[in-house]
TIVEXLUM-364895 format. One record per atom (N, C-alpha, C, CB): residue number from 1; atom name; z, x, y. Coordinates in steps of 0.2 Angstrom, whole numbers, plus 2048, in hexadecimal, padded with zeros to 3 digits. Glycine has a CB too. Example, Ala and Ser with C-alpha at 12.3 -4.5 7.8 and 13.67 -1.06 7.14 Angstrom:
BEGIN
+-------+------+-----+-----+-----+
: marse : nuse :   z :   x :   y :
+-------+------+-----+-----+-----+
:     1 :    N : 827 : 842 : 7E4 :
:     1 :   CA : 827 : 83E : 7EA :
:     1 :    C : 827 : 842 : 7F0 :
:     1 :   CB : 82D : 839 : 7EA :
:     2 :    N : 823 : 840 : 7F5 :
:     2 :   CA : 824 : 844 : 7FB :
:     2 :    C : 827 : 840 : 800 :
:     2 :   CB : 81D : 846 : 7FD :
+-------+------+-----+-----+-----+
END
This chain:
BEGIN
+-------+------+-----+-----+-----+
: marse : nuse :   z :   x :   y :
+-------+------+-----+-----+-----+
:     1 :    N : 178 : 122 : 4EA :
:     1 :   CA : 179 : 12A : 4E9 :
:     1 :    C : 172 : 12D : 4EC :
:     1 :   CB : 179 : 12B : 4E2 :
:     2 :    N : 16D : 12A : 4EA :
:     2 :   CA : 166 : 12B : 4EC :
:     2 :    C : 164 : 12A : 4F4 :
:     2 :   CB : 162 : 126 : 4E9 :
:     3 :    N : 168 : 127 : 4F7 :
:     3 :   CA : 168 : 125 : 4FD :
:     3 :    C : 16B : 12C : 500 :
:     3 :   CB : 16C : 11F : 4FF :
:     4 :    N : 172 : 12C : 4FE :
:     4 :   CA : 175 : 133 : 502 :
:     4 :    C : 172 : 139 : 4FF :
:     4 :   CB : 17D : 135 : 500 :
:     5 :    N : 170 : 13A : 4FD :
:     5 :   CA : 16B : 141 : 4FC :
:     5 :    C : 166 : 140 : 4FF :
:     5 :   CB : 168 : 143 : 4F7 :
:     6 :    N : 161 : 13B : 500 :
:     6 :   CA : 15D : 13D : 505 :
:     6 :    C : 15D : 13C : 50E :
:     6 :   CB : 15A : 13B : 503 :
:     7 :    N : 165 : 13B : 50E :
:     7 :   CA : 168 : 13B : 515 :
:     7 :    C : 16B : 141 : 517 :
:     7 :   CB : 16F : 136 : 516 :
:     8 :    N : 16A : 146 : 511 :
:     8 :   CA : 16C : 14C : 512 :
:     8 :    C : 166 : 154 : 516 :
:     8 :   CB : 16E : 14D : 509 :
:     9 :    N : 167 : 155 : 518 :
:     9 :   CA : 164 : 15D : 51B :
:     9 :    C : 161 : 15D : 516 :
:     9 :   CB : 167 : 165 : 51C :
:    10 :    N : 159 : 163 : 517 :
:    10 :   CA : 156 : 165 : 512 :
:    10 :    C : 15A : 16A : 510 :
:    10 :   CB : 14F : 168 : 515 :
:    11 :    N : 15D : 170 : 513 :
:    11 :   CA : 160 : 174 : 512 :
:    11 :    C : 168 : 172 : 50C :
:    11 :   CB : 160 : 177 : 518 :
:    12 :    N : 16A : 16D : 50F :
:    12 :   CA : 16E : 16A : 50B :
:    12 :    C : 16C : 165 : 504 :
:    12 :   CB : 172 : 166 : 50F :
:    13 :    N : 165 : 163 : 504 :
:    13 :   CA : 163 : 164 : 4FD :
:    13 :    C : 162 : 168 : 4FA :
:    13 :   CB : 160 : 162 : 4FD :
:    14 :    N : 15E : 16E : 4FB :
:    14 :   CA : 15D : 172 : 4F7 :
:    14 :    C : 164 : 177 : 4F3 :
:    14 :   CB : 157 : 176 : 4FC :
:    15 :    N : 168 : 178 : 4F8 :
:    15 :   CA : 16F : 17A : 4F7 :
:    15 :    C : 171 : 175 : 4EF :
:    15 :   CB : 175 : 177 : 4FF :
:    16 :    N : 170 : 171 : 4F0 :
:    16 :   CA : 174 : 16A : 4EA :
:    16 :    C : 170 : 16B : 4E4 :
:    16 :   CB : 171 : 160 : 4EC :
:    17 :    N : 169 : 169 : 4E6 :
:    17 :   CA : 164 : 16A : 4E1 :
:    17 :    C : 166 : 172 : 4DC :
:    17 :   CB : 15D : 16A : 4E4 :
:    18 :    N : 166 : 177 : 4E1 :
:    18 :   CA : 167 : 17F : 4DE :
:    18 :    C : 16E : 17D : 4DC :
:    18 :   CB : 167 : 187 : 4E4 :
:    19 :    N : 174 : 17A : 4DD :
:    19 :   CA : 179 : 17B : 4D8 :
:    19 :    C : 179 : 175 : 4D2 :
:    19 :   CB : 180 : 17A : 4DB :
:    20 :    N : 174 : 172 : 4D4 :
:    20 :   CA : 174 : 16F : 4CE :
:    20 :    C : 172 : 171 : 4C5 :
:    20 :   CB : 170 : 16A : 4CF :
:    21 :    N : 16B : 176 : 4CA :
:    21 :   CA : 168 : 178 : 4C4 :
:    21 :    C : 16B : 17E : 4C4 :
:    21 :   CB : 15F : 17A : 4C4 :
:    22 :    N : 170 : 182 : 4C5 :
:    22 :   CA : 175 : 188 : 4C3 :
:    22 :    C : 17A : 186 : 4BD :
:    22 :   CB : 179 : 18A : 4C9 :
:    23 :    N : 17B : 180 : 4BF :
:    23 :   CA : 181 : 17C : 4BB :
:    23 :    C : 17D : 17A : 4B3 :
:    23 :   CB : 183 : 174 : 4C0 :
:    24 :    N : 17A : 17A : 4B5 :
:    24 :   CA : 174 : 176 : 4B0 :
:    24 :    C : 173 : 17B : 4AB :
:    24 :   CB : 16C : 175 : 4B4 :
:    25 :    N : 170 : 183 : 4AF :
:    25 :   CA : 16E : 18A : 4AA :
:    25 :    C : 174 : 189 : 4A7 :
:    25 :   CB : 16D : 191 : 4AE :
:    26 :    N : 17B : 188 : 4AA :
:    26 :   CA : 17F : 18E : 4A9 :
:    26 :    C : 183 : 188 : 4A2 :
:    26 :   CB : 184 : 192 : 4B0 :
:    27 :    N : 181 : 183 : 4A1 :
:    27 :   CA : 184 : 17D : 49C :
:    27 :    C : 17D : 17F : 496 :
:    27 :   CB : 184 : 172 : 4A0 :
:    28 :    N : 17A : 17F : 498 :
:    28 :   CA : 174 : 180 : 493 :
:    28 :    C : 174 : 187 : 48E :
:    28 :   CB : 16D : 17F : 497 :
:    29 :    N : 176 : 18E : 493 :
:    29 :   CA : 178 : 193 : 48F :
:    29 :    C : 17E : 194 : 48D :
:    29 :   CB : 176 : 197 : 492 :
:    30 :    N : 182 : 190 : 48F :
:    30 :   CA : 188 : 191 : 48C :
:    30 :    C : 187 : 18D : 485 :
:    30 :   CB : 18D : 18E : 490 :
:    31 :    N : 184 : 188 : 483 :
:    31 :   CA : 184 : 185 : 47D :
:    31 :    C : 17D : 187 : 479 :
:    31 :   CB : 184 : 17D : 47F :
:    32 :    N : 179 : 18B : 47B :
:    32 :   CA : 176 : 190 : 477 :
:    32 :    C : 178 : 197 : 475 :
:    32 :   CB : 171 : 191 : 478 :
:    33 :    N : 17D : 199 : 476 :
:    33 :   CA : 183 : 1A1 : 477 :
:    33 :    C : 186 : 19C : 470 :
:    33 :   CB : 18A : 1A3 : 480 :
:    34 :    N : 188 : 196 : 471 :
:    34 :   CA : 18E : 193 : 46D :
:    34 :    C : 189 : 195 : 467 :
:    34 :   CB : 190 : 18A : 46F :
:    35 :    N : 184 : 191 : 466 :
:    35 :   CA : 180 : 190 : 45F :
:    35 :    C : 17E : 199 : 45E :
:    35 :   CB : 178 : 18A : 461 :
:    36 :    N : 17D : 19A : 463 :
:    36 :   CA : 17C : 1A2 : 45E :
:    36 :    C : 180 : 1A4 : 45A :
:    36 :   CB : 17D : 1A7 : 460 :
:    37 :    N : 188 : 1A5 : 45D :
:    37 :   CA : 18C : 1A8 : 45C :
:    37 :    C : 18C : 1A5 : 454 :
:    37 :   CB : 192 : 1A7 : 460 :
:    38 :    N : 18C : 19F : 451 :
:    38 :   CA : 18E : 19E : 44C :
:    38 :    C : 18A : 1A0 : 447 :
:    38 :   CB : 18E : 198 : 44B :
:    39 :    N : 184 : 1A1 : 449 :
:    39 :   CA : 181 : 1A5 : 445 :
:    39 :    C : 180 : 1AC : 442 :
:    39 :   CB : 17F : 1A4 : 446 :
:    40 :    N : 182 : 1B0 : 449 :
:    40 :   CA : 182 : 1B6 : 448 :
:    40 :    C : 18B : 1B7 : 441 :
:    40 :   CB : 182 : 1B9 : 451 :
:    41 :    N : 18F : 1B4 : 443 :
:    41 :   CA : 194 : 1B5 : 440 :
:    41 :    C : 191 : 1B5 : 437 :
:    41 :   CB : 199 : 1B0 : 444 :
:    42 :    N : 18E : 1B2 : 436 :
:    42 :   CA : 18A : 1B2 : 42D :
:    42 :    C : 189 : 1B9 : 42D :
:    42 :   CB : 182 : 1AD : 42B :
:    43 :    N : 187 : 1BB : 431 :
:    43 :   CA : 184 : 1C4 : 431 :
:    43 :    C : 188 : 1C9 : 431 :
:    43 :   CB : 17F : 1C7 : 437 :
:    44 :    N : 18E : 1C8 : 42F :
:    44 :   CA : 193 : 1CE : 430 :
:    44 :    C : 192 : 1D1 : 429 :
:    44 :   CB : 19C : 1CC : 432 :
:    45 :    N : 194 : 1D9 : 42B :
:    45 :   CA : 195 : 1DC : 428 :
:    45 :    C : 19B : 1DE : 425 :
:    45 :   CB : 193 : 1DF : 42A :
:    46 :    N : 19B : 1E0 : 41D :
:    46 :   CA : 1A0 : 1E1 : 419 :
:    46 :    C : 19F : 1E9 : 415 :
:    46 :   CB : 1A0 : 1DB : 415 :
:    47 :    N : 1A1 : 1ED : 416 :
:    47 :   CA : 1A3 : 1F3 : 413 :
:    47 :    C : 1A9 : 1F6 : 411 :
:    47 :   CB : 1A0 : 1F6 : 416 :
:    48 :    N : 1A6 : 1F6 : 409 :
:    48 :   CA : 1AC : 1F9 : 402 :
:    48 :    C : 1AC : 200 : 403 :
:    48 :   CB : 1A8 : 1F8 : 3F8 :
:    49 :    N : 1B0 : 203 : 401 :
:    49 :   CA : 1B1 : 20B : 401 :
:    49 :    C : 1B5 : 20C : 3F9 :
:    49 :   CB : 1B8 : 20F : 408 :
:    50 :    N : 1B4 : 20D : 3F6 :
:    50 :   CA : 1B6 : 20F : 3EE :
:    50 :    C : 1B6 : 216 : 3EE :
:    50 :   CB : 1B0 : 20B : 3E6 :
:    51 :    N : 1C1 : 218 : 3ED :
:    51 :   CA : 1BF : 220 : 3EC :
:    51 :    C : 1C2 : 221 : 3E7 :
:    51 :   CB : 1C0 : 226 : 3F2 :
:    52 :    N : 1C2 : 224 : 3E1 :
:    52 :   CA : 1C5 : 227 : 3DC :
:    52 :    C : 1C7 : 22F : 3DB :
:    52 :   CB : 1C3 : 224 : 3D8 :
:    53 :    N : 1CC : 230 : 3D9 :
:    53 :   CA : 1CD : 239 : 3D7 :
:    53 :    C : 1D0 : 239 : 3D1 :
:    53 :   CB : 1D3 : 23F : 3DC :
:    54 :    N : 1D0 : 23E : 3CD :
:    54 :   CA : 1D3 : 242 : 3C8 :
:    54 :    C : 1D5 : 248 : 3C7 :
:    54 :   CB : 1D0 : 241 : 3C5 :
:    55 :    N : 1DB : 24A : 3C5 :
:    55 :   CA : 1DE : 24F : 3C4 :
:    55 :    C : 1E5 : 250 : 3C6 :
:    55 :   CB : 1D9 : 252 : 3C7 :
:    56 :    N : 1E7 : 255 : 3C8 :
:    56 :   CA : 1F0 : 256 : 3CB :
:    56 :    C : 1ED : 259 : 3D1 :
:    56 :   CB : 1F9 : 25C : 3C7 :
:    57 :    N : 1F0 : 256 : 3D6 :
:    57 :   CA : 1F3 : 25A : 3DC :
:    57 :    C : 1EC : 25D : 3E0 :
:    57 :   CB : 1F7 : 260 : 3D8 :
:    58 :    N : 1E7 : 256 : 3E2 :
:    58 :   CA : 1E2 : 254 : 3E5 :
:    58 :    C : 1E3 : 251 : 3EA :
:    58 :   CB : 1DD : 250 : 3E2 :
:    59 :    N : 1E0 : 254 : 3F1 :
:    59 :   CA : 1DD : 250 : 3F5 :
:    59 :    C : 1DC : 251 : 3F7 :
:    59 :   CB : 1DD : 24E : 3F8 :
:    60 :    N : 1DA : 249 : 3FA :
:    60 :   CA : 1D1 : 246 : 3FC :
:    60 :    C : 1D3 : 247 : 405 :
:    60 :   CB : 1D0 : 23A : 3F8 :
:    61 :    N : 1CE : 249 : 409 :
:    61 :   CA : 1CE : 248 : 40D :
:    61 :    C : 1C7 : 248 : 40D :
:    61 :   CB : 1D2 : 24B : 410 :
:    62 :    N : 1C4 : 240 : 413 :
:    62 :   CA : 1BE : 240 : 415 :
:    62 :    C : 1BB : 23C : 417 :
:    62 :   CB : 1BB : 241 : 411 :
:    63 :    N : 1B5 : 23B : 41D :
:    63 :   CA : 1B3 : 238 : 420 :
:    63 :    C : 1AD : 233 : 41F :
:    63 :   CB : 1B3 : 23C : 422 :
:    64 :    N : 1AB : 22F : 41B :
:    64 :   CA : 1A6 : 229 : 41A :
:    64 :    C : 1A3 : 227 : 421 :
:    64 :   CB : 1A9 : 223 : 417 :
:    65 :    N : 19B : 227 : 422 :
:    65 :   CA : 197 : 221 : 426 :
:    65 :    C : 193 : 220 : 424 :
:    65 :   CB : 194 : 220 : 42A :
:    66 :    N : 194 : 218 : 423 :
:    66 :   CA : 18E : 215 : 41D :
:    66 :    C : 18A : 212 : 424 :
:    66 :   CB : 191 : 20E : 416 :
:    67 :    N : 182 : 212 : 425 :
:    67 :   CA : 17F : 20F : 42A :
:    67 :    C : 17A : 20B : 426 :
:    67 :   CB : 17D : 213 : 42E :
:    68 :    N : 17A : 204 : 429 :
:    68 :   CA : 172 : 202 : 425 :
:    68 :    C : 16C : 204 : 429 :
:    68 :   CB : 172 : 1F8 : 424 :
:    69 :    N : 167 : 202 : 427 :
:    69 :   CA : 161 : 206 : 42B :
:    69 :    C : 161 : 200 : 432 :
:    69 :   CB : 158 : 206 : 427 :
:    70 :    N : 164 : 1F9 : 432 :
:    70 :   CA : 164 : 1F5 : 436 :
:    70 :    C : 16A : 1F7 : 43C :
:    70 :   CB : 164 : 1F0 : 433 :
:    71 :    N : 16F : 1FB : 43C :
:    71 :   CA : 176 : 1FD : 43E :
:    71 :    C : 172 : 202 : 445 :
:    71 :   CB : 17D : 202 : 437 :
:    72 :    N : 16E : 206 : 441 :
:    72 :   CA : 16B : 20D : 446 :
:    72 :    C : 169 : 20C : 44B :
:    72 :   CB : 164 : 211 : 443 :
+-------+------+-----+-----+-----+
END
């Protein structure tokens, strides 16, 4: 293997070498995307709305946004 690459062009090495290390980035960021993702998913957000009325012949019409100061 060592032989045929260096029977190869300069220019056809450097070609090899650059797709090697592209291949390389692109395995290595794919499997740190991976490990993020699992983490970020523990951070989901969950928001309750609790509405109650009283009386005859009420209604509720209305709009809620609940922001955390981290959401802004």
């Amino acid at each position: 293997m060592l032989e045929w690459f260096n029977a190869q062009d300069s220019t056809i090495k450097g070609a090899i070498i650059g797709l090697c290390s592209a291949v390389l980035v692109a395995i290595i960021t794919g499997v740190f995307s991976l490990l993020g993702k699992k983490s970020d998913s523990k951070k989901s957000s969950t928001y309750t709305v609790n509405q109650t009325a009283t009386g005859q012949n009420n209604t509720q019409i209305g709009v809620q946004n609940n922001f955390k100061e981290e959401d802004k």
